[in-house]
ZAMARGU-4260 file (C-alpha; in steps of 0.2 Angstrom, whole numbers, plus 5000, padded with zeros to 4 digits):
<rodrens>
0) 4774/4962/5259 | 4774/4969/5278 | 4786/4980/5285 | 4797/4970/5295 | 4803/4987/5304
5) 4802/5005/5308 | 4815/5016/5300 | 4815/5034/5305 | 4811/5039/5288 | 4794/5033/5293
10) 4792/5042/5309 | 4792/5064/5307 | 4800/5072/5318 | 4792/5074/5338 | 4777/5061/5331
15) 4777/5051/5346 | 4768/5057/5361 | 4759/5051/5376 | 4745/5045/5366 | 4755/5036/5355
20) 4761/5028/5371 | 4749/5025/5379 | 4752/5031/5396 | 4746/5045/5411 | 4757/5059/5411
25) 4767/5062/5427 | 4772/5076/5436 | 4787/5087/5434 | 4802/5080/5436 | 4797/5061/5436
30) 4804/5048/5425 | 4797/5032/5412 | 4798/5015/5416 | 4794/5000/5410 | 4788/4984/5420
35) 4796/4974/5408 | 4780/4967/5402 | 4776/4982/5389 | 4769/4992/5403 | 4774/5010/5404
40) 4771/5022/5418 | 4781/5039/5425 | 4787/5036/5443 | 4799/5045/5455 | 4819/5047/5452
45) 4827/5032/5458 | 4839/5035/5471 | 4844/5019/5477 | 4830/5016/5486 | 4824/5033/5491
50) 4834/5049/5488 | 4834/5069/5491 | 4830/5076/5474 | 4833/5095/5472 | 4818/5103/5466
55) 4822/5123/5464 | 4833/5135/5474 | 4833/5152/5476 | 4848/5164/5483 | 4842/5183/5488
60) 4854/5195/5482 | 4844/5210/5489 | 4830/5215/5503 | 4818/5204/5501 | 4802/5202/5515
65) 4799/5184/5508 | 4805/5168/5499 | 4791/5159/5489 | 4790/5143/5481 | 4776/5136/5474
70) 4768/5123/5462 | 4776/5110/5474 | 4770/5093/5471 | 4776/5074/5467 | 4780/5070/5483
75) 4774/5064/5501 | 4791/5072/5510 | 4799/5088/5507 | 4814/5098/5513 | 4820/5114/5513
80) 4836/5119/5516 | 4844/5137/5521 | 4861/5144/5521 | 4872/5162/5524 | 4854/5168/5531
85) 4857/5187/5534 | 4843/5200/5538 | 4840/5218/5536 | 4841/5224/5557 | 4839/5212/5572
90) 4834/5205/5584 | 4819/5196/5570 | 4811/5179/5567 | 4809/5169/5552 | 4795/5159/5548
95) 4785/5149/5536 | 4766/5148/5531 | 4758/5137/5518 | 4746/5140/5505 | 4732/5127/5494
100) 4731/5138/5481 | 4750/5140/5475 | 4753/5157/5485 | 4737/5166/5480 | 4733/5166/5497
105) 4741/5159/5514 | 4734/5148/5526 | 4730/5158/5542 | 4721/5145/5553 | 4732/5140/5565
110) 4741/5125/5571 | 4754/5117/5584 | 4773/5118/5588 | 4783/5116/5602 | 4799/5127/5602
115) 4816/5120/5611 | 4829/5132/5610 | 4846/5139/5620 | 4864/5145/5617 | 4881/5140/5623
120) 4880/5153/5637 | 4867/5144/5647 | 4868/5125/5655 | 4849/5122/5651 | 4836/5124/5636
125) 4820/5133/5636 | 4803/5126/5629 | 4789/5135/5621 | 4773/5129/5616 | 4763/5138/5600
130) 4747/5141/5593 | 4756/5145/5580 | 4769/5159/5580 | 4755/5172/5582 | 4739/5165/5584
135) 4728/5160/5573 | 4742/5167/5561 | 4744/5152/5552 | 4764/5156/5551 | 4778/5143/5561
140) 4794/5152/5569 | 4811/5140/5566 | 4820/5153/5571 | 4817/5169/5587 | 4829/5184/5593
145) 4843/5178/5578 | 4854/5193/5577 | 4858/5189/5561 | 4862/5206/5553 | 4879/5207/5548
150) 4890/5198/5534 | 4899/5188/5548 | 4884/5184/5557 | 4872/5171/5549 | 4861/5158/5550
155) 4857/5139/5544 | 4844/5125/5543 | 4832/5114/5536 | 4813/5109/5538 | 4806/5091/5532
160) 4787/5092/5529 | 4778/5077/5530 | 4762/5073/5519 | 4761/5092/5512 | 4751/5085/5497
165) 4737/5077/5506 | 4720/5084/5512 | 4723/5078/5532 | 4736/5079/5545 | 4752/5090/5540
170) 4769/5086/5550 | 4786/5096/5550 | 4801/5097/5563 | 4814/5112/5559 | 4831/5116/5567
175) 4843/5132/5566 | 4859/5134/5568 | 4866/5153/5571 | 4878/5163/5582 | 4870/5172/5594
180) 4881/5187/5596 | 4895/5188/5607 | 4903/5173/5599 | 4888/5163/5607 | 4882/5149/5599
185) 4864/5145/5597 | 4850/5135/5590 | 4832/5134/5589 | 4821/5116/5586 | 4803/5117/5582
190) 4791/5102/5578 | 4772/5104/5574 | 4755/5099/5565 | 4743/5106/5558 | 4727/5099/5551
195) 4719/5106/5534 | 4705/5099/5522 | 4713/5107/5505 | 4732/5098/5502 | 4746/5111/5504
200) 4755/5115/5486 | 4764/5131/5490 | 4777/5138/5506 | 4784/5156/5510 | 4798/5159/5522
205) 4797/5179/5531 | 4806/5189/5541 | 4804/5199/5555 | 4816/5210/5547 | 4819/5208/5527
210) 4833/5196/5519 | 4847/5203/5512 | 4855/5187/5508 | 4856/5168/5509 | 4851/5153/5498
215) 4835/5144/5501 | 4833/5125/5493 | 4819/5115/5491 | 4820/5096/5490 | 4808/5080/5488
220) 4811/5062/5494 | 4810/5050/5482 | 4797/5035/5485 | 4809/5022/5476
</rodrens>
């Protein structure tokens, strides 16, 4: 007689796997889905119709001359998000460089940017155009002159990266937000590109002067 069903009895423990499914392993933090028609595949959160997932985070609790994430992949846009952003002296930068080979090394070829940035003492806004921050550095200011040194004086912002993961044009604009000193407001916009024949998979964010705190998180944008 044929077995009208399956009973757990018949199945071990942690017997059923890809194979027994029949389907391509995602990446990291993707979910199953069926098509309804016994199709399965792993895709993207939903998040009613594109959402900001949170991949990692990391908060600096002590000098630090660097914030590192890498292994990142599974999506075509990413954000990363800064907050409380203090640093070890002033006036210092902060910047960001990318790597192809998950921070083994750091892409020093350079790229473009074009910096807007003033303060609420002055009634215009400056421009500056890059070859990078330094040239031929490979490394992107968001942020120049912060005097963000003391616990009462620290910065915030976000960059959205755009096609990180693919071997041709790379896109981001950036904006910080931070008081100057003297109660003066302040921010700083970037946007640039650069173009590379390896896809991106890691990011670092330096200082011109160490971290000594803040909390840095890294976000992908869900295709569906």
């Amino acid at each position: 007689m044929a077995i009208q069903k399956v009973t757990s009895n018949l199945i071990a423990d942690n017997a059923v796997g890809l194979d027994q499914l029949n389907v391509t392993d995602g990446t990291d933090g993707q979910l199953l889905k069926t098509n309804g028609s016994g199709t399965l595949s792993f895709v993207d959160a939903a998040g009613g119709g594109g959402a900001w997932n949170v991949m990692s985070s990391q908060t600096v609790s002590s000098n630090v001359s660097s914030v590192n994430f890498t292994s990142i992949t599974g999506y075509k846009t990413y954000k990363f998000v800064w907050s409380n952003v203090v640093h070890a002296s002033h006036p210092t930068i902060m910047d960001f460089q990318f790597s192809t080979d998950n921070g083994s090394n750091w892409y020093t070829t350079s790229g473009k940017s074009v910096m807007v940035y003033g303060d609420s003492a002055t009634s215009s806004l400056s421009v500056t155009n890059h070859s990078s921050w330094n040239s031929g550095s490979g490394r992107f200011a968001v942020v120049r002159n912060t005097h963000q040194f003391n616990t009462d004086q620290k910065h915030a912002g976000e960059v959205t990266i755009h096609s990180m993961n693919d071997a041709e044009y790379t896109h981001f604009n950036s904006v910080d937000m931070h008081d100057y000193f003297n109660d003066r407001a302040a921010f700083t916009q970037v946007f640039g590109s650069m173009r590379q024949t390896t896809a991106f998979n890691a990011v670092r964010f330096q200082a011109g002067s160490n971290f000594t705190g803040g909390t840095f998180t890294l976000y992908g944008l869900a295709n569906s």
